[in-house]
C-alpha positions in Angstrom: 53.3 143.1 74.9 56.7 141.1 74.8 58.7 143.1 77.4 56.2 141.4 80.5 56.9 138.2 78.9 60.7 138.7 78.6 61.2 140.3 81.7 59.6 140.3 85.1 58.4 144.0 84.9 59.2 145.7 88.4 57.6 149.0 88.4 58.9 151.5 90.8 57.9 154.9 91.9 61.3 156.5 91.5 61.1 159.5 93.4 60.9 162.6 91.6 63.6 164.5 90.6 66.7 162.4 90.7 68.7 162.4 87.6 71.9 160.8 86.8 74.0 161.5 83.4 73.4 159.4 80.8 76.7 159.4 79.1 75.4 160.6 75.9 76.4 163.0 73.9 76.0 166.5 74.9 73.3 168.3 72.5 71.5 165.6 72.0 67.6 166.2 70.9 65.8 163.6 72.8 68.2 160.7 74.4 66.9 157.2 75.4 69.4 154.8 76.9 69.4 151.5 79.0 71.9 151.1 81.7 72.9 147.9 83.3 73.2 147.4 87.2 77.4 147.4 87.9 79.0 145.8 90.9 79.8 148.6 93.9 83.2 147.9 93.5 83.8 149.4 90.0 85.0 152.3 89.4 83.7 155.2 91.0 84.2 157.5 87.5 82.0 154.9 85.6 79.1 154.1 87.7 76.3 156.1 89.1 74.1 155.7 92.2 70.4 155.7 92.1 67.6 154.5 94.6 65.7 151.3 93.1 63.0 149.0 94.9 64.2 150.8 97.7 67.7 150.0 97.8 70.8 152.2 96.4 71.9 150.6 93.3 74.4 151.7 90.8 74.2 151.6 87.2 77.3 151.9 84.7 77.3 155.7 83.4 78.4 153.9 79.6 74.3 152.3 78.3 74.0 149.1 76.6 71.9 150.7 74.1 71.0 154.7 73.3 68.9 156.2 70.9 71.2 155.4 67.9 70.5 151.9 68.3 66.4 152.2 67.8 65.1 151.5 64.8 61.3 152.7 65.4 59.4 153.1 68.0 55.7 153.5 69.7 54.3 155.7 72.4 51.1 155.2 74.7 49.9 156.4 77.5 51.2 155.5 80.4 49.2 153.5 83.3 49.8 156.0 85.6 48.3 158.8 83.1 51.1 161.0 83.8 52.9 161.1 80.3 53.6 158.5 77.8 55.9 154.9 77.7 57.1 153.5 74.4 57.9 150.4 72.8 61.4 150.7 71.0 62.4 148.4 68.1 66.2 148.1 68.0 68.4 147.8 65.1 69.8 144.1 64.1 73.2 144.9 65.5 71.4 145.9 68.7 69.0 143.0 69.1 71.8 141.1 68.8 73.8 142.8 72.0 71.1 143.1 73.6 70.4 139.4 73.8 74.3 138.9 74.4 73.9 141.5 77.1 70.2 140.5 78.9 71.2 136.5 79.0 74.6 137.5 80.8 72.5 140.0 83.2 69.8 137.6 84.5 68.5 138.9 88.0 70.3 142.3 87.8 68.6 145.8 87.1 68.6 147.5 84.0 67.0 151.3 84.0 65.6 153.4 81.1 66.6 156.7 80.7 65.3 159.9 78.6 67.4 163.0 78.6 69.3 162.4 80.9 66.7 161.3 83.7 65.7 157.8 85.4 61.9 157.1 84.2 61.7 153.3 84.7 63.6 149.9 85.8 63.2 146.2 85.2 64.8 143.4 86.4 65.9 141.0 83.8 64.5 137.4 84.2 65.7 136.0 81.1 67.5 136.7 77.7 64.8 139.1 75.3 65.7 138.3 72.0 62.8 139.6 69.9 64.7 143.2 69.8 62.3 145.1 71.6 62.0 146.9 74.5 59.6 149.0 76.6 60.0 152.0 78.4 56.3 151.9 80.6 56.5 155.9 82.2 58.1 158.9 82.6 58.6 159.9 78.4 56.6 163.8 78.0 54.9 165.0 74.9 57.5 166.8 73.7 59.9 164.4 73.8 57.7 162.2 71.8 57.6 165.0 69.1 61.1 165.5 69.1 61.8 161.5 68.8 58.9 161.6 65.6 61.6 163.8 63.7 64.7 161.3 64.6 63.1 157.7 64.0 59.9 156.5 62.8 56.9 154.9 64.2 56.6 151.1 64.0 55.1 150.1 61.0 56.6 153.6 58.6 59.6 154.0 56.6 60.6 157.5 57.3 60.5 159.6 60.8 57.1 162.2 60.9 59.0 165.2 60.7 
């Protein structure tokens, strides 16, 4: 996989049932975002607290990249067999913030999102500039199915549904 050799994967066991909004739109079938650890000092309406490695973070509300940035994607099962990760393709324009973004963010958190909840964090190590990223846990069947109609699998042309 090319997210472990990007980044220094840090796992966490994010405790049940904390959610933070995602800053997407409202209405929105199946959201994914990404959002970048911001300095305690910003401003209160644009960040968002949220327990990582066992210290209070926070994360800007606004994601470096959401759903409409993914070009394709790929679910597994996760490690912990409770649900499914995914790897995500992004768009060019993306890959190409995203690099801009990860090589300015070395050492700071980044966590991944779906609908709205936390499901997984990484700390960035270096730049990733292959355009691909992994969500490892927390993504449930149906939001798989719903994601199948919106973008297609790596590999196919049109989404499954």
């Amino acid at each position: 996989m090319t997210l472990p050799r990007l980044l220094a994967v840090v796992l966490l066991a994010l405790c049940p049932g904390l959610t933070a909004h995602a800053g997407g739109k409202k209405g929105e079938a199946t959201g994914i975002s990404f959002h970048l650890q911001a300095d305690p000092t910003d401003n209160p309406k644009m960040i968002f607290s949220q327990m990582t490695n066992g210290q209070q973070l926070v994360y800007r509300r606004n994601p470096e990249i959401s759903t409409k940035d993914i070009a394709a994607f790929n679910p597994f099962p996760s490690q912990d067999g409770e649900g499914y990760g995914a790897l995500l393709q992004l768009k060019p324009s993306a890959k190409n913030r995203f690099s801009a973004i990860t090589n300015a963010s070395v050492n700071r958190w980044m966590v991944a999102m779906v609908n709205g909840r936390v499901v997984d964090a990484v700390i960035i190590d270096k730049q990733v500039d292959d355009g691909q990223v992994v969500i490892w846990k927390g993504i449930g069947q149906a939001e798989i199915d719903a994601f199948d109609a919106m973008v297609p699998r790596i590999g196919e042309k049109k989404p499954r549904r």
